[in-house]
Residue frames as qw, qx, qy, qz and C-alpha x, y, z in Angstrom:
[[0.066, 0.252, 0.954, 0.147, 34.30, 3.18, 14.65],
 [0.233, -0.107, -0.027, -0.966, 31.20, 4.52, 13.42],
 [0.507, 0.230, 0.634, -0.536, 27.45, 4.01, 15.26],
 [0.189, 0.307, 0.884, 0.297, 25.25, 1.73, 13.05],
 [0.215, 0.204, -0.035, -0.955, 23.05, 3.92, 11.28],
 [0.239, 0.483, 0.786, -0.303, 18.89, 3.35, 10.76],
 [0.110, -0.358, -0.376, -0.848, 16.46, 4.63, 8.23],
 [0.076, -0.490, -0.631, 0.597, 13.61, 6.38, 10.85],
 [0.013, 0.662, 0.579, 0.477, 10.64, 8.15, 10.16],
 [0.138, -0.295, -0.364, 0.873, 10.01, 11.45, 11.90],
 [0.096, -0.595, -0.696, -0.391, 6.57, 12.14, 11.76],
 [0.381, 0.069, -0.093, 0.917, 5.02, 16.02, 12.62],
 [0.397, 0.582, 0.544, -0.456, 1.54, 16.10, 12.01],
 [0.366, 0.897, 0.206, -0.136, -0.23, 18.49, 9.52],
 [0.762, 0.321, 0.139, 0.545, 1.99, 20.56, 7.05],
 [0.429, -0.534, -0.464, 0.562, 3.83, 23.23, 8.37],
 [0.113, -0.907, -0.377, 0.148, 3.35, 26.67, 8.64],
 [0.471, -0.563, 0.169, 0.657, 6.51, 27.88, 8.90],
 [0.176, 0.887, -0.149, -0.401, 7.84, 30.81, 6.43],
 [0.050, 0.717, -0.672, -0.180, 10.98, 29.01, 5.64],
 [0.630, 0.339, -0.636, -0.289, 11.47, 26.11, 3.32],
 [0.922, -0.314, 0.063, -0.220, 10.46, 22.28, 5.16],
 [0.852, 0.297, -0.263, 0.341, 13.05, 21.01, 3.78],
 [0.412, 0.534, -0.314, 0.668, 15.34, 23.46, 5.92],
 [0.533, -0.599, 0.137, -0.581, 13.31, 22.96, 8.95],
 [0.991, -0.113, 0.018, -0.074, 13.83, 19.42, 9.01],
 [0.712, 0.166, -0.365, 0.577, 17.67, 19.97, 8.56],
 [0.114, 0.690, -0.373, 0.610, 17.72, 22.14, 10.92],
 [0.862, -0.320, 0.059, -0.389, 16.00, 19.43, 13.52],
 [0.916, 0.222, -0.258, 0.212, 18.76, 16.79, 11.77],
 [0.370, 0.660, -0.434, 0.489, 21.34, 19.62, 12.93],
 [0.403, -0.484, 0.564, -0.534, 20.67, 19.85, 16.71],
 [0.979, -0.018, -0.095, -0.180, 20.12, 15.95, 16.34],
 [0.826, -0.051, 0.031, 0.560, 23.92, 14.73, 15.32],
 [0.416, -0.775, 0.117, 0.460, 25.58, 18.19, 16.15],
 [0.479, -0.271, 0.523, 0.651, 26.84, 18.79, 12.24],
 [0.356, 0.542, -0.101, -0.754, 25.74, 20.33, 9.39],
 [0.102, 0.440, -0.786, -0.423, 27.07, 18.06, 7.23],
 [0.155, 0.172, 0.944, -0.234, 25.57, 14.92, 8.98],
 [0.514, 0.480, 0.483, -0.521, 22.21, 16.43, 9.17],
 [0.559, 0.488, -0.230, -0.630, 22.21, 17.27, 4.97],
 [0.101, 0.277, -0.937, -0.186, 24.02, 13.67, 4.26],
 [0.162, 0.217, 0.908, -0.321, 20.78, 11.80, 6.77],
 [0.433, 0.319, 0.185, -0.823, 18.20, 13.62, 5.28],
 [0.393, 0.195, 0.876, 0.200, 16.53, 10.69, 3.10],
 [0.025, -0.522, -0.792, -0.315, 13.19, 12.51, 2.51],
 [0.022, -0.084, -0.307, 0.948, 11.29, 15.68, 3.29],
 [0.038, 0.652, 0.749, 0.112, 7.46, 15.31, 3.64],
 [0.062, -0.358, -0.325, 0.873, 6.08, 18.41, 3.23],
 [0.266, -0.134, -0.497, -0.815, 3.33, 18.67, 0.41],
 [0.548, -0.326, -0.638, -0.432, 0.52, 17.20, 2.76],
 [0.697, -0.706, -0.070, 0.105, 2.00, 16.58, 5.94],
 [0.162, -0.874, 0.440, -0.129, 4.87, 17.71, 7.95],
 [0.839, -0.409, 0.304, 0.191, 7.89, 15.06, 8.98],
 [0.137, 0.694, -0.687, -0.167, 11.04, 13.59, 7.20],
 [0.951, -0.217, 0.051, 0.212, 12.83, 10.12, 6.94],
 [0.202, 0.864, -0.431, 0.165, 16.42, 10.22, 7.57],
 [0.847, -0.053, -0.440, 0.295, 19.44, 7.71, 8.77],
 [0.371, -0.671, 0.510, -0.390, 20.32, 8.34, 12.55],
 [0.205, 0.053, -0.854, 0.475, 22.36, 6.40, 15.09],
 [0.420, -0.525, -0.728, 0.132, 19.47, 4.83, 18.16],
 [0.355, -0.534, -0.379, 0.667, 20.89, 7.86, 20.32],
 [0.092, 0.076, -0.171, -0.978, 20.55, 10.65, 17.36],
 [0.414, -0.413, -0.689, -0.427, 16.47, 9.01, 17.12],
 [0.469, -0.475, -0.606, 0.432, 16.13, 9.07, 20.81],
 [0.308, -0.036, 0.037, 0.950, 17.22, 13.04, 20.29],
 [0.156, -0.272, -0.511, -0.801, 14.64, 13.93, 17.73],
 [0.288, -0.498, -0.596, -0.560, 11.93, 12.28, 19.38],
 [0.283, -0.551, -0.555, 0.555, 11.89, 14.60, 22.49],
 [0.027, -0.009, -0.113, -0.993, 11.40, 17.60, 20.50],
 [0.319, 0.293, 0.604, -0.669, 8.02, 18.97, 20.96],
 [0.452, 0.354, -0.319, -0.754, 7.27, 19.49, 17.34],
 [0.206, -0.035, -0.956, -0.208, 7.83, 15.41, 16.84],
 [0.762, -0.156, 0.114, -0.618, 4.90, 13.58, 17.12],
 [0.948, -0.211, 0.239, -0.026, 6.68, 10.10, 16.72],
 [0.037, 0.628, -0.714, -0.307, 10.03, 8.19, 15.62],
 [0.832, -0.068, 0.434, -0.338, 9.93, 5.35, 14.00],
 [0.400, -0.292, 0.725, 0.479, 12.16, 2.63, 12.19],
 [0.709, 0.394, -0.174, -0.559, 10.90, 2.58, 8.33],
 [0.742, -0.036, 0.630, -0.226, 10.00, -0.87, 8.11],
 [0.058, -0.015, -0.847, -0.528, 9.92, -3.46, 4.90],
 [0.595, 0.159, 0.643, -0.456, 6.29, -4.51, 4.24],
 [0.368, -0.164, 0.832, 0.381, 4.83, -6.70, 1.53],
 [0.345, 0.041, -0.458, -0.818, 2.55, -7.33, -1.47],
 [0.475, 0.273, 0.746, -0.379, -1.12, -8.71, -1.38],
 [0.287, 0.191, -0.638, -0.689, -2.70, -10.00, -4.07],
 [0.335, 0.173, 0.920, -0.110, -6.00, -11.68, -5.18],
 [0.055, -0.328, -0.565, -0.755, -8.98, -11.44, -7.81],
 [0.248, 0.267, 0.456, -0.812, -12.41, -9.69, -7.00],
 [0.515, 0.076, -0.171, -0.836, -15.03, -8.64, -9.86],
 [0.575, 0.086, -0.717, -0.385, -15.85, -12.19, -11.16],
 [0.373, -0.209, -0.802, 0.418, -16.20, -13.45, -7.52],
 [0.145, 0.225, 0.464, -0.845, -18.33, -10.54, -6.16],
 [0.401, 0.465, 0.783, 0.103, -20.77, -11.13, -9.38],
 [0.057, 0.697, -0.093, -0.709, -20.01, -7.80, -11.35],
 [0.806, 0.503, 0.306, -0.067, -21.25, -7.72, -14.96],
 [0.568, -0.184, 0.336, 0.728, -18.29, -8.02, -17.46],
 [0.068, 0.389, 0.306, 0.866, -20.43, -5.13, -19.74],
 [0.068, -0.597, -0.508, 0.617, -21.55, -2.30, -18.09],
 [0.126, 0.825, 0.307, 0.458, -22.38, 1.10, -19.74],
 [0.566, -0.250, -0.310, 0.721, -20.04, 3.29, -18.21],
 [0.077, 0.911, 0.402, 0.046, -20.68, 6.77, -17.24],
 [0.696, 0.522, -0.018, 0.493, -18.84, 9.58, -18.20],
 [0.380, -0.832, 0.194, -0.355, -18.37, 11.14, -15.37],
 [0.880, -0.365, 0.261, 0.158, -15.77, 8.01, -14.35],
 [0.777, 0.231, -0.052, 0.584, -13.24, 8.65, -16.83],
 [0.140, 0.799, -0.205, 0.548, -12.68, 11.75, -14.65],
 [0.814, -0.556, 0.085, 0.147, -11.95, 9.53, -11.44],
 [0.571, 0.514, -0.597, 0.232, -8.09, 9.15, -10.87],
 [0.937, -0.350, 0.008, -0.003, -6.88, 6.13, -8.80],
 [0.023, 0.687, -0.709, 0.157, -3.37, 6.49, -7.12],
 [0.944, -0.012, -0.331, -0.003, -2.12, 3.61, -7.61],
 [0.121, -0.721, 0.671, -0.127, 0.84, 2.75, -4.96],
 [0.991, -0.032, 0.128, -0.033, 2.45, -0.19, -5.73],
 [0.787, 0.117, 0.272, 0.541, 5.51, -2.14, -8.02],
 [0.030, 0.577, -0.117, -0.808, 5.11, 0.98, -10.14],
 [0.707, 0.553, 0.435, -0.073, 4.39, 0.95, -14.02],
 [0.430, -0.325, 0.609, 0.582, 5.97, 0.55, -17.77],
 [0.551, 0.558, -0.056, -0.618, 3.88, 2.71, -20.20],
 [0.530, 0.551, -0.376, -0.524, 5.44, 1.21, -22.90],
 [0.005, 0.193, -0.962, -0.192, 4.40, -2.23, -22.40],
 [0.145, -0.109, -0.819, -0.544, 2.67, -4.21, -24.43],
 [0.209, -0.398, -0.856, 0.255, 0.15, -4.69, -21.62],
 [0.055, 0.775, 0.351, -0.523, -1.08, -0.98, -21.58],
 [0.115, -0.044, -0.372, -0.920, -2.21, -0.40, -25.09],
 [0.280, -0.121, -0.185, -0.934, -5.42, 0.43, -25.84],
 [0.743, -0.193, -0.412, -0.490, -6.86, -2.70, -25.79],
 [0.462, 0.259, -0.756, 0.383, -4.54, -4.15, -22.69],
 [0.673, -0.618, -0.322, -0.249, -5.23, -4.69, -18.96],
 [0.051, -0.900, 0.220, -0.373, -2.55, -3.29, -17.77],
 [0.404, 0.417, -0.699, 0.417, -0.34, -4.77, -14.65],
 [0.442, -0.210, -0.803, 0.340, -1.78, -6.15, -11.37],
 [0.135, -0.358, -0.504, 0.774, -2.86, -3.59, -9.07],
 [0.231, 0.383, -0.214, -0.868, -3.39, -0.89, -11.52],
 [0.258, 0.088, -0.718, -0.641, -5.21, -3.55, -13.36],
 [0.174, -0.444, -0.872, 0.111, -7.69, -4.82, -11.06],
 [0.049, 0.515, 0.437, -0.736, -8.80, -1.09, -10.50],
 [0.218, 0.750, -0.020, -0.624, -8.79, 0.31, -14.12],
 [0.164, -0.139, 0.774, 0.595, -7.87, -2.35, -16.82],
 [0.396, 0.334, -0.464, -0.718, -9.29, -2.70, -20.16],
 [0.888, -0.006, 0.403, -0.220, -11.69, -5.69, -20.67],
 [0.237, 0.553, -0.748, -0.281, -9.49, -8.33, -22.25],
 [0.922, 0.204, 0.259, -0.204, -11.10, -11.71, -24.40],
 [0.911, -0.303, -0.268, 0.083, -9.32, -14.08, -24.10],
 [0.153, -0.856, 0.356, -0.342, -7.09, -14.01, -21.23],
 [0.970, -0.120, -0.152, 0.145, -4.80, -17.17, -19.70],
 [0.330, -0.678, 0.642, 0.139, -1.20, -17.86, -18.31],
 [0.065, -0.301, 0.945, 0.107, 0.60, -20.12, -20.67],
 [0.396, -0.118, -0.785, -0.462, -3.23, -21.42, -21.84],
 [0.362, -0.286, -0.857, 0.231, -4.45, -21.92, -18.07],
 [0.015, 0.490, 0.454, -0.744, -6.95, -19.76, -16.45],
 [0.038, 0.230, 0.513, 0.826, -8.16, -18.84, -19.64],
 [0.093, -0.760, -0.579, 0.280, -11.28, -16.11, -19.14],
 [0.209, 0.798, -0.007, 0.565, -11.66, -12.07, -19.46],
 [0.569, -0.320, -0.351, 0.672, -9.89, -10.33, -17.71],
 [0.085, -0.756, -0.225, -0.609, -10.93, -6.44, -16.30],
 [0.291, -0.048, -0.498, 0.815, -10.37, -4.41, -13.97],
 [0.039, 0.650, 0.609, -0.452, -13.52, -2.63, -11.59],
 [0.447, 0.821, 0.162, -0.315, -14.00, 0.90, -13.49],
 [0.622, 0.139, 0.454, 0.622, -11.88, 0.26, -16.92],
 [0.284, 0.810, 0.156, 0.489, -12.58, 4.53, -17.97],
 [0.310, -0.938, 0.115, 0.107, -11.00, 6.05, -14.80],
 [0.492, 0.709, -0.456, 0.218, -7.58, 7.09, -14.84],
 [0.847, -0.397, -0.130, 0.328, -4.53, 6.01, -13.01],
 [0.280, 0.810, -0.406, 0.317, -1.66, 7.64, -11.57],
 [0.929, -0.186, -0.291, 0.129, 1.21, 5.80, -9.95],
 [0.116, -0.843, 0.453, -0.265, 3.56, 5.61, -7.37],
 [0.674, 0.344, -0.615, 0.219, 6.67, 3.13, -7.22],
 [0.377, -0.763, 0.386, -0.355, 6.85, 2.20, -3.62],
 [0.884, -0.219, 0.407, -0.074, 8.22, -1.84, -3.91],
 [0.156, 0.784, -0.575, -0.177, 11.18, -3.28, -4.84],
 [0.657, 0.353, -0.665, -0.035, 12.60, -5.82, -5.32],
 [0.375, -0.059, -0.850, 0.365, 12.93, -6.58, -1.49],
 [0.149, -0.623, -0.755, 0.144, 9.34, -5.06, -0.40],
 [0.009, 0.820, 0.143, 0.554, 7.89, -1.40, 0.15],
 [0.456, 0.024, -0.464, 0.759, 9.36, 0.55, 2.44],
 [0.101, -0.816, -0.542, 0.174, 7.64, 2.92, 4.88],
 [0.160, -0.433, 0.329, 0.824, 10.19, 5.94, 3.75],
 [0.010, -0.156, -0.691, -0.706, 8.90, 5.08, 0.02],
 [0.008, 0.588, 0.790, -0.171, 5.16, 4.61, 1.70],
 [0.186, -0.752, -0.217, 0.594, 5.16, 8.02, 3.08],
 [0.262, -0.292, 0.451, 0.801, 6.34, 9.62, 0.06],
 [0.176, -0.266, -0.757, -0.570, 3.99, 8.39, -2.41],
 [0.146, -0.825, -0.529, 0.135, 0.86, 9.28, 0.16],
 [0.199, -0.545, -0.085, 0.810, 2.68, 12.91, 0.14],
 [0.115, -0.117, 0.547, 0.821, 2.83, 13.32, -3.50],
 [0.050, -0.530, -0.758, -0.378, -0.80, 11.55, -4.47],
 [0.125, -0.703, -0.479, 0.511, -2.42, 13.69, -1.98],
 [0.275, -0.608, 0.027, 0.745, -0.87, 16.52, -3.09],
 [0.075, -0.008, 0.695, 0.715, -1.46, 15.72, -7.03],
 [0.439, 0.157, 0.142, -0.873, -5.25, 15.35, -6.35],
 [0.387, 0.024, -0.879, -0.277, -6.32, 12.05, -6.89],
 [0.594, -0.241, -0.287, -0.711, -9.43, 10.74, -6.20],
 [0.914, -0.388, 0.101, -0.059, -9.14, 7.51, -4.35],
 [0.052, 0.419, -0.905, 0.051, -5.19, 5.87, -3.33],
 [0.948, -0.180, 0.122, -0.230, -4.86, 2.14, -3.46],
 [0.333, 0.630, -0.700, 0.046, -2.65, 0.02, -2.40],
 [0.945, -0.228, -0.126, -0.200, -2.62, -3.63, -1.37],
 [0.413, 0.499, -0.599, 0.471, 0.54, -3.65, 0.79],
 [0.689, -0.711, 0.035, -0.136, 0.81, -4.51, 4.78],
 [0.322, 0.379, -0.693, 0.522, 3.12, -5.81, 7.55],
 [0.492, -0.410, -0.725, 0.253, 2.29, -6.43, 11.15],
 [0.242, -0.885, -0.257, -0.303, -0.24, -4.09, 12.93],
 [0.467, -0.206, -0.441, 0.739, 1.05, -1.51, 14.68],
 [0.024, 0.655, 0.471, -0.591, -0.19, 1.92, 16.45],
 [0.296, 0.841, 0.448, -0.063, -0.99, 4.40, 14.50],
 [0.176, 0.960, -0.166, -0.140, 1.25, 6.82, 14.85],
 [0.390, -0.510, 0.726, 0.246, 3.92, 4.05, 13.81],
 [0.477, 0.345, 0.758, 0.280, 2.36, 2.87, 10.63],
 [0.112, -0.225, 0.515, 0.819, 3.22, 4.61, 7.45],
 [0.239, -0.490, -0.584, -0.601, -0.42, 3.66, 5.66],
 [0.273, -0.744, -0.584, 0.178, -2.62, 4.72, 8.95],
 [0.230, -0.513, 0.111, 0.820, -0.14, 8.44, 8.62],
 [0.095, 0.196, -0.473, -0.854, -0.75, 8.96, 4.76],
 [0.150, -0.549, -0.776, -0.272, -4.84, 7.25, 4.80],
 [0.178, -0.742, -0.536, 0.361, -5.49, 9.67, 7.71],
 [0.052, -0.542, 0.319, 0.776, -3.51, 13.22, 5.52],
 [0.009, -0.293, -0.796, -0.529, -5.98, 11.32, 2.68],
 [0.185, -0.576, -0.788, 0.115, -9.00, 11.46, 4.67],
 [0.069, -0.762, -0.444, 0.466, -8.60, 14.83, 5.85],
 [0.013, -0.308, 0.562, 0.767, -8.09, 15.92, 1.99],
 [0.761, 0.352, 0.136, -0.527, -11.44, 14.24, 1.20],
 [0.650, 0.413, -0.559, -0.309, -9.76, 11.36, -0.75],
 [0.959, -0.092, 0.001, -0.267, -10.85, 7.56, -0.03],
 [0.064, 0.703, -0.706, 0.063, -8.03, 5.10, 1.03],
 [0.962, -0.087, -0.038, -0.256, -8.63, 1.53, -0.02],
 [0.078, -0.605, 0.776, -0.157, -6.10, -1.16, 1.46],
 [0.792, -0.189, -0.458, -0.356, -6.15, -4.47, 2.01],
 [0.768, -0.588, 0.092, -0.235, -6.53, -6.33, 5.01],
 [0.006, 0.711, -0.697, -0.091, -4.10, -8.72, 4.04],
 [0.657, 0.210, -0.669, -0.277, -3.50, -12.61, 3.26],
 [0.238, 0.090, -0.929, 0.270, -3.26, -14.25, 6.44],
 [0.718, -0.060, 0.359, -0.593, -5.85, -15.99, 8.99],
 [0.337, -0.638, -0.480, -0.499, -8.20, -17.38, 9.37],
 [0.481, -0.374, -0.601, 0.518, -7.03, -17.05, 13.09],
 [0.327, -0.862, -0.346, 0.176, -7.44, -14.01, 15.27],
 [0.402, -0.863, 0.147, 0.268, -5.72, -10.42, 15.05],
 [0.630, -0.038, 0.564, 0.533, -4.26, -11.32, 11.16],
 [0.259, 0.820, 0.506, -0.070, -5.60, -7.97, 10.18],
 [0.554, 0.074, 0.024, 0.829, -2.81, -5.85, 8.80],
 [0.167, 0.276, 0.206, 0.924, -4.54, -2.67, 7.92],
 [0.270, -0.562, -0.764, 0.166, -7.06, -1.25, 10.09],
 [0.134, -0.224, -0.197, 0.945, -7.27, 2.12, 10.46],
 [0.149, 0.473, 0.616, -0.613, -10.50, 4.04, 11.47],
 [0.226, 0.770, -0.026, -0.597, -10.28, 6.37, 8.72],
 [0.103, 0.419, -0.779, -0.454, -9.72, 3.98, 5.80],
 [0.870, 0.223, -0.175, -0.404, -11.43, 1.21, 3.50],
 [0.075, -0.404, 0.911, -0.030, -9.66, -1.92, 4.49],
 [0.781, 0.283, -0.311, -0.461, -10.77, -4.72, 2.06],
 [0.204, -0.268, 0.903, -0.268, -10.81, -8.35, 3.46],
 [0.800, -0.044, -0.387, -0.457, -12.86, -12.06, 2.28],
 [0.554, -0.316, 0.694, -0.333, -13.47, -14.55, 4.84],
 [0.807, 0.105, 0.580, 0.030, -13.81, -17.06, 1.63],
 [0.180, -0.546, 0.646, 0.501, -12.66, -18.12, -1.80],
 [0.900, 0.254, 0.264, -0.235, -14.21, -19.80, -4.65],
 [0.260, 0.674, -0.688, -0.072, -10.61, -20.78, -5.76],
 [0.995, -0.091, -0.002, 0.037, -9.68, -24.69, -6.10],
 [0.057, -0.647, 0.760, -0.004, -6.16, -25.78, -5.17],
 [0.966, -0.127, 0.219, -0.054, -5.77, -29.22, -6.29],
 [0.005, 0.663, -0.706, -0.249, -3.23, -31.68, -7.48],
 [0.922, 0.089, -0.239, -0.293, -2.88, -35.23, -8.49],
 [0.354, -0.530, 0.770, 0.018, -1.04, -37.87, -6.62],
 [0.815, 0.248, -0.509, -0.126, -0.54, -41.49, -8.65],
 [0.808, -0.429, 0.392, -0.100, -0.32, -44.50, -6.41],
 [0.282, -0.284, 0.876, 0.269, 2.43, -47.35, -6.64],
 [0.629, 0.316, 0.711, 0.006, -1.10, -49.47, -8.61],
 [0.226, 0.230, 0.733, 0.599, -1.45, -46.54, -10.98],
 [0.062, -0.820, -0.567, 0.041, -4.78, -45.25, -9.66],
 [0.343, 0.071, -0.214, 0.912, -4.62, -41.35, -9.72],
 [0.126, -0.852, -0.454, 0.226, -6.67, -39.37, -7.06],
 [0.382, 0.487, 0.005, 0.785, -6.99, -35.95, -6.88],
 [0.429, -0.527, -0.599, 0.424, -6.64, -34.06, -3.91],
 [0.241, -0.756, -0.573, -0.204, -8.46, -31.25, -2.89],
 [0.153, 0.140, -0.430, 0.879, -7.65, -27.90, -0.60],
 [0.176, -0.764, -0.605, -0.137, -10.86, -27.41, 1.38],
 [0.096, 0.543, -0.117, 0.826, -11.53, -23.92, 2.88],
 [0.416, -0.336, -0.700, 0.474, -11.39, -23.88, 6.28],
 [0.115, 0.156, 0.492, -0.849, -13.39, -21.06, 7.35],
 [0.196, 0.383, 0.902, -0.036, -16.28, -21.50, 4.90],
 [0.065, -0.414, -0.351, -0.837, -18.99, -18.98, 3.52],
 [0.363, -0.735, -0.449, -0.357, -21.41, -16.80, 5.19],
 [0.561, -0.410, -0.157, 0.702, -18.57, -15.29, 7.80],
 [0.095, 0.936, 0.193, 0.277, -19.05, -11.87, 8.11],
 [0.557, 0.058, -0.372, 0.740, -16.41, -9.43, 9.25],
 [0.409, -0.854, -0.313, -0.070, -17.91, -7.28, 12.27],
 [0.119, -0.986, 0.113, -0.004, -15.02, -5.85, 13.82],
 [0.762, 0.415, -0.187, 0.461, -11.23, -5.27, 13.68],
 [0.272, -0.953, -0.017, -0.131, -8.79, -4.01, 16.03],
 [0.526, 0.443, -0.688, 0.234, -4.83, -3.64, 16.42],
 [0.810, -0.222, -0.440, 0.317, -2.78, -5.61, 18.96],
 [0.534, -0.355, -0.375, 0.670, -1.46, -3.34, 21.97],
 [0.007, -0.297, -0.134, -0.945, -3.27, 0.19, 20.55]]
């Protein structure tokens, strides 16, 4: 019967040093792990090595337990699911929809990590606005704009001349910290200007959380990591993304309406209202995880 097998991060620090290919360091870690050659090349998932040092790879509890007493590790950790955030910004913060742009911005590039992207739709010609994420940083101003006739307005995205370059980290059942980690190896490594990505999960330390590993191997590349906080609250400690060394983007209101209509037994129809329960003029002062 064979041990139930885990995707796990193995995380290393900095990128290494070593003469001989990462990729062959890290199987050779896999080897003295599960005692096989074979094993180790089969588990190898990933090999970080363009930015930082580490791996992801499928081990048994007792071949993880292994790894992370070597001295080189710096942590193990299960690669987690986490999810999408979403929400609008310019038109709510009171950004003009014509600007004069300067040319010095179409030489920005914005890693996008997200869904990923599909040049060759319809949504990213010339005059388009591209796909969610990648569109709220860098679409095209588009008159008129609606779902199905409703919301109708322009739609744009914050600097519409910079570029974008993407990375695919979400699927169909959420982003994975294996995929995370990747896509912070590569952008780094490609030279982009600022990463975003509006992804979380539930706060953990540092050296267990896939965006606080690839915002801090941003940071100490000189390149800005914006995140978002995430969707939940208003309570306490519903802060997903928090790390020191990152932009972690978060509104304590909404000038969205949620209504509906209800029709009584007489006929009469009311319409009822969401109210926002925390209100305007809440500032966010400070953030901090749970048990770090």
């Amino acid at each position: 019967m064979h041990a139930w097998l885990q995707l796990y991060i193995v995380y290393m620090g900095d990128r290494p040093k070593a003469d001989a290919p990462p990729s062959a360091l890290h199987r050779s870690l896999l080897h003295r792990a599960t005692g096989s050659l074979r094993l180790a090349a089969d588990s190898l998932v990933y090999s970080y090595h363009r930015s930082f040092n580490g791996f992801a790879a499928k081990l048994t509890e007792s071949q993880k337990d292994k790894l992370a007493g070597y001295k080189d590790v710096v942590s193990v950790f299960p690669s987690e699911m986490k999810k999408l955030h979403t929400t609008r910004s310019w038109d709510y913060l009171g950004f003009p929809q014509n600007v004069t742009r300067a040319t010095v911005e179409s030489d920005i590039i914005i890693g996008m990590l997200d869904t990923g992207i599909w040049p060759e739709s319809q949504s990213f010609n010339d005059s388009g606005h591209g796909t969610h994420t990648a569109s709220t940083a860098a679409g095209s101003t588009v008159t008129p704009a609606s779902l199905l006739g409703i919301a109708s307005g322009t739609a744009r995205g914050g600097v519409p001349s910079a570029r974008i370059a993407v990375y695919k980290i979400c699927w169909a059942g959420g982003c994975s910290d294996a995929d995370i980690l990747a896509a912070f190896d590569d952008a780094i490594a490609d030279g982009v200007d600022v990463i975003s990505l509006s992804v979380g999960g539930s706060a953990k330390d540092y050296f267990e959380d896939s965006i606080a590993i690839g915002a801090f191997h941003s940071m100490k590349n000189g390149i800005l990591t914006s995140n978002s906080a995430g969707n939940e609250g208003p309570g306490l400690k519903t802060i997903s993304n928090c790390s020191p060394w990152s932009l972690s983007v978060a509104a304590s209101s909404t000038d969205r309406k949620f209504e509906t209509n209800v029709k009584l037994g007489n006929g009469k129809v009311i319409t009822v209202r969401w109210r926002n329960r925390v209100g305007y003029g809440f500032d966010l002062v400070f953030c901090f995880l749970l048990g770090f």
